[in-house]
N, C-alpha and C positions, 0 to 999 in steps of 0.2 A: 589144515590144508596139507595137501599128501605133495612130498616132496617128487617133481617132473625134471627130472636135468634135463632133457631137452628141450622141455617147455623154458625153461630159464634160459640155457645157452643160445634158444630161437631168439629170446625177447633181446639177448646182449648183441648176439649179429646184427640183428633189425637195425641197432641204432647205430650200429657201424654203415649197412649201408646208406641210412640215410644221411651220412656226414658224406659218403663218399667214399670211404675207406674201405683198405681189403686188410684182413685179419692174413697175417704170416707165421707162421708156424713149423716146426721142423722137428725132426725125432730122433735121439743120440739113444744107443744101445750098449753098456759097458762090457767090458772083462770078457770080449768072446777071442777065445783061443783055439775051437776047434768045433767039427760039425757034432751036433748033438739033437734029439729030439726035442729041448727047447726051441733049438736053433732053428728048426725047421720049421716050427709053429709057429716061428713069429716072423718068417719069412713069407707063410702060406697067406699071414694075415695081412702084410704089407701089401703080397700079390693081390689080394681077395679087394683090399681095399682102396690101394692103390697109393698109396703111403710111402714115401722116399723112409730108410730108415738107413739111419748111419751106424756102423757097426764099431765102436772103438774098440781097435784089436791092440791085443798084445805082443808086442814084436818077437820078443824071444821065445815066447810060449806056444807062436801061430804053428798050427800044422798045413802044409802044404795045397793041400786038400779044401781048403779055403778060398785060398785062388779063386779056383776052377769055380766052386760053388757060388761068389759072390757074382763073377764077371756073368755067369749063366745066368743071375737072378737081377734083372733090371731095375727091380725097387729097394737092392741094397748096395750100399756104398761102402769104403771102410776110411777109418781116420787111424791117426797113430795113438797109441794109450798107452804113453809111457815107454820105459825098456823091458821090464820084468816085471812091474807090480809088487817089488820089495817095498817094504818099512825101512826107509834108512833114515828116519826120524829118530832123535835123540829120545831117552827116556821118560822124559816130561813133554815130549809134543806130542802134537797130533801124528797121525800115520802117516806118511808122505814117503814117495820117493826120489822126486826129484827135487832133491835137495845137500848140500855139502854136510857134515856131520862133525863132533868134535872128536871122533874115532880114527881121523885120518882122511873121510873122502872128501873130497875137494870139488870145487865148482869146474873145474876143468871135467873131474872125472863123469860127474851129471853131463857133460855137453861130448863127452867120445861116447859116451850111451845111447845117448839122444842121435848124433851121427851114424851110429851102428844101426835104430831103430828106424831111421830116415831111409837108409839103404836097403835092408828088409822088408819094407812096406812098401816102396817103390817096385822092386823087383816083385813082389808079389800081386799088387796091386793097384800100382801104376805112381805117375808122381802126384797127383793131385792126392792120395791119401796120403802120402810121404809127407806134405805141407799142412794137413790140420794135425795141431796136437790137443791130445784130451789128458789132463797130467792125472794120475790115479789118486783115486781120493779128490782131486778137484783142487788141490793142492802143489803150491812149486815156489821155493825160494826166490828172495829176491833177485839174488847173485846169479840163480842158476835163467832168470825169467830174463835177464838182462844178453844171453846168450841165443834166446833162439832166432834172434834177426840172422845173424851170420850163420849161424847153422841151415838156415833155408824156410824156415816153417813162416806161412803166411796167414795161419790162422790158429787161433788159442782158444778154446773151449772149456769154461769150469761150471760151478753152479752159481746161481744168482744173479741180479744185475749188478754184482760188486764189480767195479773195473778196477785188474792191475795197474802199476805205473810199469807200460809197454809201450814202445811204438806197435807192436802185433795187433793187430783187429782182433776185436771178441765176441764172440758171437754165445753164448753159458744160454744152460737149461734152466728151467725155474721154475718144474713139478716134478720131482720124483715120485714114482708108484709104491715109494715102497716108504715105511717109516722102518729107520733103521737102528733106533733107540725109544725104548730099553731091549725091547725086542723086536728081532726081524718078520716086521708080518708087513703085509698090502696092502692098500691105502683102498678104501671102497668107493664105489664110484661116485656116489656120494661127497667124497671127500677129494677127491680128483677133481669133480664137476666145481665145488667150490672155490677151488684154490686157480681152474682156470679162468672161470668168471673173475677174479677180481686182478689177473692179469690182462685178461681183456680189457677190463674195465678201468685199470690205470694204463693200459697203452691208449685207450681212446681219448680220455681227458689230458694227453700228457705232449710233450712239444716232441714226440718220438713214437710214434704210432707204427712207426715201419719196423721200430727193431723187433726182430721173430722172437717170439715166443716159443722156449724150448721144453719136450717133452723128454722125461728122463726113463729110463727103463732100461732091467737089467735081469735077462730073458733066465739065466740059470737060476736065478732062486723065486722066480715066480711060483704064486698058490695062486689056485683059484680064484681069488680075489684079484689079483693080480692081471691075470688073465681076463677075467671080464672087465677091468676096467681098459685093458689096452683093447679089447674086440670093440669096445662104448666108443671109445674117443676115434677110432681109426674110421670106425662106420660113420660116426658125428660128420669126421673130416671129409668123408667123400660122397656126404649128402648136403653138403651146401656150397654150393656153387661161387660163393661170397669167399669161401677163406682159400688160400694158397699157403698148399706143403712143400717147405722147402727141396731143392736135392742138395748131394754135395758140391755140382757146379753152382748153385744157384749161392751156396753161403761161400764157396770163393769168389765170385763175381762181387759180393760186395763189402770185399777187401779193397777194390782198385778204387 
C-alpha cells in the first residue's frame, strides 16, 4: 500500500470532527537574528498559506531591520530566544544558556540578561514578544526558571510535553523538521506526517485535546527536505477548515 499523508491526516481529522473537536496547532521558528533569503521564504510561505509563524529571535544578535520587516508581515510574530544563544553550560552538560555556571555566573547574572532581552524585544517588537520566552536549546536552570515571574515573562516555550516546575504557562513544540543527531539533515514528510498523527492522535484520546500542538522549524539550515516538508504541512493547515493555527495573541490569551 503506497504511503498518502494526506490521505492518513484526512482519516485522523475526520475523527476529530466527529468528536467535535478542533485540532490547534501553532508554528515556533528558532535562531532568527536578521533578514535572509531563508527568512524570506518562509515568510512568503506563511503569507502563501496563511500560517501564523512565531519567529524566536535573538535579542542581542537582532538587527534593526527586523522590526520593520516582522510588523509589515501580518503572518509573523516574534518571541524572546534567550539573550545571546551562548553555551554557558558546564563541561559535562548539555548546551544551555540560560543557566548559572560553576565559573562564576550566577543566577542573578541569567536574570539581568533576561531583563536586557525583555527590553530589546519590546522596543523592537512590541511587549507581547518581550513576555514569550523561547530559552535556546529548549533548555533553562532551575534557579534561573524560578526567576522569570518577576522579570515579566508570561509565557515559556521549550520542546515536548515535559512540564517545568513553574507557575509560567507553557505552551513547547513537539515536531522538529529537522533530526539533529548524528547529523543535521530534514526529517521527510513522511516522517513529519507520522510524528503529527500520533500527536493528533494522543491529543484526541487524551483529557487535553485543546493543548496546541507545536510545529518546530528553523528556517537557516533548511535543505530541501526541509523545505517541502514545511510547504506539505502549511498547505495541509490551510485546506482544512477543521484545525486552527495559532497566533502570538492567541497563545498569550491562554495564559489568563
Amino acid at each position: 500500500m503506497s504511503f498518502d499523508p494526506i490521505q492518513m491526516l484526512d482519516a485522523e481529522i475526520a475523527l476529530w470532527e466527529e468528536s467535535g473537536l478542533t485540532p490547534r496547532l501553532w508554528w515556533r521558528d528558532d535562531d532568527t537574528t536578521e533578514l535572509s533569503v531563508p527568512l524570506s521564504k518562509l515568510s512568503d510561505l506563511a503569507a502563501q498559506f496563511k500560517v501564523p509563524v512565531l519567529l524566536a529571535v535573538i535579542p542581542s544578535l537582532a538587527k534593526q531591520e527586523l522590526s520593520a520587516f516582522v510588523s509589515s508581515n501580518p503572518w509573523l510574530d516574534a518571541a524572546t530566544h534567550g539573550f545571546s544563544h551562548t553555551n554557558h553550560g558546564d563541561q559535562d552538560t548539555k548546551k544551555t544558556e540560560l543557566t548559572e555556571n560553576s565559573l562564576g555566573r550566577s543566577v542573578q547574572d541569567v536574570a539581568q540578561e533576561l531583563i536586557t532581552s525583555r527590553k530589546n524585544m519590546e522596543d523592537m517588537f512590541g511587549l507581547a514578544a518581550s513576555q514569550i520566552l523561547v530559552p535556546p536549546w529548549n533548555r533553562i536552570s532551575t534557579s534561573a526558571l524560578q526567576t522569570l515571574p518577576s522579570i515579566g515573562f508570561k509565557l515559556l516555550s521549550t520542546f515536548t510535553d515535559q512540564k517545568l516546575s513553574t507557575d509560567i504557562h507553557q505552551i513547547n513544540c513537539h515536531i522538529d523538521l529537522m533530526h539533529w543527531r548524528p547529523d543535521r539533515l530534514a526529517k521527510t514528510i513522511r516522517e513529519v506526517t507520522d510524528e503529527l498523527l500520533i500527536c493528533l492522535q494522543d491529543r484526541r484520546i487524551s483529557d487535553y485535546p485543546k493543548q496546541p500542538i507545536g510545529i518546530l522549524s528553523h528556517h537557516l539550515v533548511h535543505d530541501e527536505n526541509a523545505w517541502e516538508a514545511t510547504e506539505f504541512l502549511m498547505s495541509y493547515f490551510a485546506k482544512q477548515p477543521c484545525i486552527k493555527t495559532l497566533t502570538q495573541a492567541d497563545l498569550l490569551s491562554l495564559t489568563h
